[in-house]
N, C-alpha and C positions, 0 to 999 in steps of 0.2 A: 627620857627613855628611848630605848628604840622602837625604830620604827615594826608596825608587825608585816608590814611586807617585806621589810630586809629579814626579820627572823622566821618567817614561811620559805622565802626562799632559801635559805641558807638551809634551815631542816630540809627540804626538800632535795635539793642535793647532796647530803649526809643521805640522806635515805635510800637515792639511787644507789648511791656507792656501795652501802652494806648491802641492799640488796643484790646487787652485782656480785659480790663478794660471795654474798650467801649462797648463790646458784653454783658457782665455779669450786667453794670450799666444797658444798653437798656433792656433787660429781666427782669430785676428787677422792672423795670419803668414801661413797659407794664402788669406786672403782677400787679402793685398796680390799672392800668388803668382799669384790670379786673375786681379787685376788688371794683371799684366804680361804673361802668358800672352795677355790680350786686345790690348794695347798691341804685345805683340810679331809677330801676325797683320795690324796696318796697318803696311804700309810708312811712311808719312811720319812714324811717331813710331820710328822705329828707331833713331832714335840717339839718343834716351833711353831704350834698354834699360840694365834693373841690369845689373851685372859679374856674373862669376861670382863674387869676391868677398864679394859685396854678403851683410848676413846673411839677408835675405829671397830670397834666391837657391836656399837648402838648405833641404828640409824634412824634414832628420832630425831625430832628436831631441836629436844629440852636435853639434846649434852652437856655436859657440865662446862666442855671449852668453848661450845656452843655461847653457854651462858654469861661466861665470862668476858668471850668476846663482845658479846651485847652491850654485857654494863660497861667496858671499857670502852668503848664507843660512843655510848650515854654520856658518860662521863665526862669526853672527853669533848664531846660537842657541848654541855653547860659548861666546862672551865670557859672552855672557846667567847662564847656567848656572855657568860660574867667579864673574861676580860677584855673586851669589845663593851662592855656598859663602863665599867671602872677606867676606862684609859680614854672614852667619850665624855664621862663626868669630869677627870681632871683638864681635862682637852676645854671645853666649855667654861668651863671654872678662870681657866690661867688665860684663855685666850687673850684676853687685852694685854695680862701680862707679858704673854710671849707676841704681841703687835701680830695678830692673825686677825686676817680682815674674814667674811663668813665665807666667803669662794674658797680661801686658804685651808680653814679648818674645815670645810667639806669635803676638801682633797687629799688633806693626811687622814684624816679619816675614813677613806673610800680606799687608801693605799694600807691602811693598818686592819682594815679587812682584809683586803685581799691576801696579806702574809698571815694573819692569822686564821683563813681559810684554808690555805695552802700547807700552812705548819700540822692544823690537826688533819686532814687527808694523808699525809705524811704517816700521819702517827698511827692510825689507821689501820693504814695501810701495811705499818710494819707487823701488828700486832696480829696480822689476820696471814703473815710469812711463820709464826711459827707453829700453824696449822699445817699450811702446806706453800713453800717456797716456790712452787712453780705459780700458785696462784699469783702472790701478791707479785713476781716477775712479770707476768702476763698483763695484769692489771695496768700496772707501773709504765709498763712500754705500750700499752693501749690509750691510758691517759695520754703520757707524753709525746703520744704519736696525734693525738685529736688537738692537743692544744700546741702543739709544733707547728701546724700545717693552719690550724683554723683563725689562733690566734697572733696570728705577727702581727698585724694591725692593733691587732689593738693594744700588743704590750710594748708596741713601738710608742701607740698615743701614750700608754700609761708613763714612759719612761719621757717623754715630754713631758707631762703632764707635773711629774716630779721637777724637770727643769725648771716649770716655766715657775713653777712655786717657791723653788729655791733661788733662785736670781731677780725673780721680781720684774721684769721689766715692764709692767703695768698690775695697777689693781685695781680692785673693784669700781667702778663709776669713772674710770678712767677715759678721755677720749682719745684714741687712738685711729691710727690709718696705714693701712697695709700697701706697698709700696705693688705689686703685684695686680692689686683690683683699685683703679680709680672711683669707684662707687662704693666701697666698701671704706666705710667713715662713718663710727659712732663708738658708744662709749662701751663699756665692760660689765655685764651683769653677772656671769659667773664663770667662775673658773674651776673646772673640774679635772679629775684626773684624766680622761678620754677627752674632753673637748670645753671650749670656751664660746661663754654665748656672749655676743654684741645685740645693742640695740643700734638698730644705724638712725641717721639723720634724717630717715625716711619714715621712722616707727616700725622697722622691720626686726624681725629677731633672724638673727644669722648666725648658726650654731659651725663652728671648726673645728675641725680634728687639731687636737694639740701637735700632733708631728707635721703637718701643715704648716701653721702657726709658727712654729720653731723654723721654719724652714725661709720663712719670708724677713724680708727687711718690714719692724716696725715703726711706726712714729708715732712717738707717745703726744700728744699736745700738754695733757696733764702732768709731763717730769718736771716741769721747772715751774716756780713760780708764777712768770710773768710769760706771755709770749706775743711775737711780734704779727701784727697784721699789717702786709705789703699790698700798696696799689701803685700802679704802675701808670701813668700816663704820659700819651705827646704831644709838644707841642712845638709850635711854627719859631722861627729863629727870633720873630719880631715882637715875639711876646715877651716883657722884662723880666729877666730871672727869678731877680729879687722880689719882684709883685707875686709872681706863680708860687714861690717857697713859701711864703709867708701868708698865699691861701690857703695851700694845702694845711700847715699847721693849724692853723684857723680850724679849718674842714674836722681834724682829727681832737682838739678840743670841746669841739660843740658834736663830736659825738658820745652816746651812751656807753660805757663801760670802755673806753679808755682811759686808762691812767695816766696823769702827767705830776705824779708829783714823785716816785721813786725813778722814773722810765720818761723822757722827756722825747716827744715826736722828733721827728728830724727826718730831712728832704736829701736824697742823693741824685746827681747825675751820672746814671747806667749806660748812657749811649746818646752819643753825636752823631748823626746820620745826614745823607743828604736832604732828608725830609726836616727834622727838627730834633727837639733836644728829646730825649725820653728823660721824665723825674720817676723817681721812685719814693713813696713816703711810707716810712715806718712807723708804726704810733702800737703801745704794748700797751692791753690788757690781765686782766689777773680773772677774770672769769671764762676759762680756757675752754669750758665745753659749751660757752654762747661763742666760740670763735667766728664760725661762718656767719652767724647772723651780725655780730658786730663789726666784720668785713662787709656785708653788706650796706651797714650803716654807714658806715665812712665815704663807699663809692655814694652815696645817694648825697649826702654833704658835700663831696668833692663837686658833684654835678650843679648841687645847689648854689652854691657859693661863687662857682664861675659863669655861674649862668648870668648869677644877681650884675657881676661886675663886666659884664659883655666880655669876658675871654672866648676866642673859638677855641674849641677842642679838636676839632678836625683837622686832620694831616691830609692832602691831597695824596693820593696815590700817580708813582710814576709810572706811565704810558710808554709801553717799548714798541718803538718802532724798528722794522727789520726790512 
C-alpha cells in the first residue's frame, strides 16, 4: 500500500492548488457580477442582462460549475492516487522479473509519481480555464515561473537520476570510488531519483546529488568478477629475482580471500632504477567489497615472509650533493 505520508502530501498539494484556484475563480466571478450590476443600472443595455440562470448570476459558493469543478478534481485526484497503487502493485510484483534491484524500483516509482502529479495538475488545471481562461493562464505561468527558477536542481538530479537507473553503472551493495574524492570509497545503499546514498569504509553514509554523480569518473570494484589487488615493492640489485617472485606468490597464496585457482598470482617488474628493482604483485580476489582489507592482508604476508627469510626491504635513499 502506500505510504500515508506520500498520500497527505500529495492531497495536500491538490488542495493548495484548488484553493488557489478557488480565490482567483471567486474574484473573477465577482468582478463580471460588477460588471452586470453596472450594465444593469443603464437602461439601454437592459436587454442584455445575464438570466438568473446564468453561472455568473450566483455568488454562492454551492454553484453548480462550482460543483462540478470540485467533483472533477476529486475525481481526478483518486484515479491519480489508484493509478499510483496499481502500477506500484504491478511494479512489486514483476520486479524480479523485470531485474529491478529495491534502489531501481524506488526510483521509477518516485519518477511515475511525479508524472502522474504533474499530469492531473494539468488537468486541473485546464478544467478550471473553462471558468475563466485568464485564471487558469495566470495560474500556469505562476506555477511555471516557481518551479523554473526553484527547481533546476533538482530536475537536473531527477533527470540523472533516470540516467544513472537506465545504464546501470553500479547497483545496490556495489563498491564503488569516485575518482574526484580520494576518501570517498564504499558501497551503494540506495539509489534514488534526486540522490544516491554510499556507506563508506569508514561506516559513514554519504548521500549525492545524482547530477554530481553523473558528472564524475566512477570505479565500480563490484563490475567484474574477479579483481586485482597490487603491491608494489623495492628492492636492492643484489637480492635474486627469482627468490623475491616466488616469495611474493607465496605471500599472496597464504593470504585470505585470494583466489588462485581461476586467477593465478603473478610478479611484474615495473621499474629499474638507480636504486633497485621495483616488483609489482597481482593476486585477484572475488570478494570485491573486502578489497581494502584483503590488500591489506597480503602487504602484512609480504612483510612476514621476507622477514622469515632475512630479505632487506629497504632501498637506501640517494644523498644530493650540490
Amino acid at each position: 500500500m502506500i505510504k500515508l505520508r506520500d498520500l497527505s502530501n500529495t492531497l495536500f498539494y491538490f488542495s493548495i492548488i484548488l484553493l488557489f484556484l478557488y480565490g482567483y475563480t471567486i474574484d473573477n466571478v465577482s468582478a463580471q457580477e460588477d460588471s452586470g450590476e453596472n450594465t444593469a443600472d443603464n437602461p439601454a443595455s437592459s436587454d442584455h442582462q445575464t438570466s438568473p440562470s446564468s453561472p455568473n448570476s450566483t455568488p454562492t459558493f454551492f454553484n453548480s460549475w462550482w460543483i462540478d469543478l470540485i467533483l472533477i478534481s476529486a475525481i481526478t485526484i483518486v484515479i491519480s492516487i489508484i493509478i499510483f497503487l496499481i502500477l506500484k502493485y504491478f511494479l512489486n510484483r514483476f520486479a524480479r522479473t523485470l531485474n529491478l534491484d529495491k534502489g531501481e524500483l524506488k526510483g521509477i516509482l518516485s519518477i511515475s509519481k511525479m508524472i502522474i502529479i504533474v499530469v492531473a495538475i494539468i488537468i486541473i488545471i485546464f478544467q478550471f480555464s473553462n471558468v475563466s481562461g485568464f485564471v487558469a493562464s495566470a495560474v500556469s505561468v505562476a506555477i511555471g515561473t516557481i518551479i523554473g527558477f526553484s527547481s533546476r536542481n533538482t530536475i537536473s538530479n531527477a533527470i540523472a537520476g533516470i540516467l544513472l537507473l537506465s545504464s546501470r553503472p553500479f547497483s545496490i551493495g556495489d563498491r564503488i570510488h569516485t575518482t574526484e574524492e580520494n576518501q570517498l570509497i564504499g558501497d551503494v545503499m540506495e539509489i534514488a531519483l534526486l540522490y544516491t546514498k554510499i556507506k563508506t569504509i569508514r561506516n559513514e553514509l554519504v548521500v549525492i546529488p545524482n547530477q554530481i554523480l553523473l558528472q564524475r569518473q566512477i570505479i565500480n570494484y563490484s563490475g567484474l568478477e574477479y579483481l586485482a589487488a597490487s603491491v608494489k615493492i623495492s628492492l636492492t640489485y643484489d637480492i635474486d629475482r627469482v627468490k623475491a617472485e616466488f616469495l611474493l606468490i607465496e605471500a599472496a597464496k597464504n593470504t585470505n580471500g585470494i583466489s588462485i585457482e581461476k586467477e593465478v598470482p603473478f610478479v611484474l617488474i615495473t621499474e629499474l632504477n638507480t636504486l633497485g628493482v621495483v616488483y609489482e604483485l597481482r593476486a585477484f580476489t572475488n570478494k570485491t567489497n573486502e578489497f581494502l582489507k584483503i590488500q591489506s592482508d597480503l602487504r602484512k604476508n609480504i612483510f612476514d615472509i621476507f622477514y622469515e627469510n632475512k630479505i632487506n626491504m629497504t632501498v637506501p635513499n640517494i644523498e644530493h650533493q650540490f
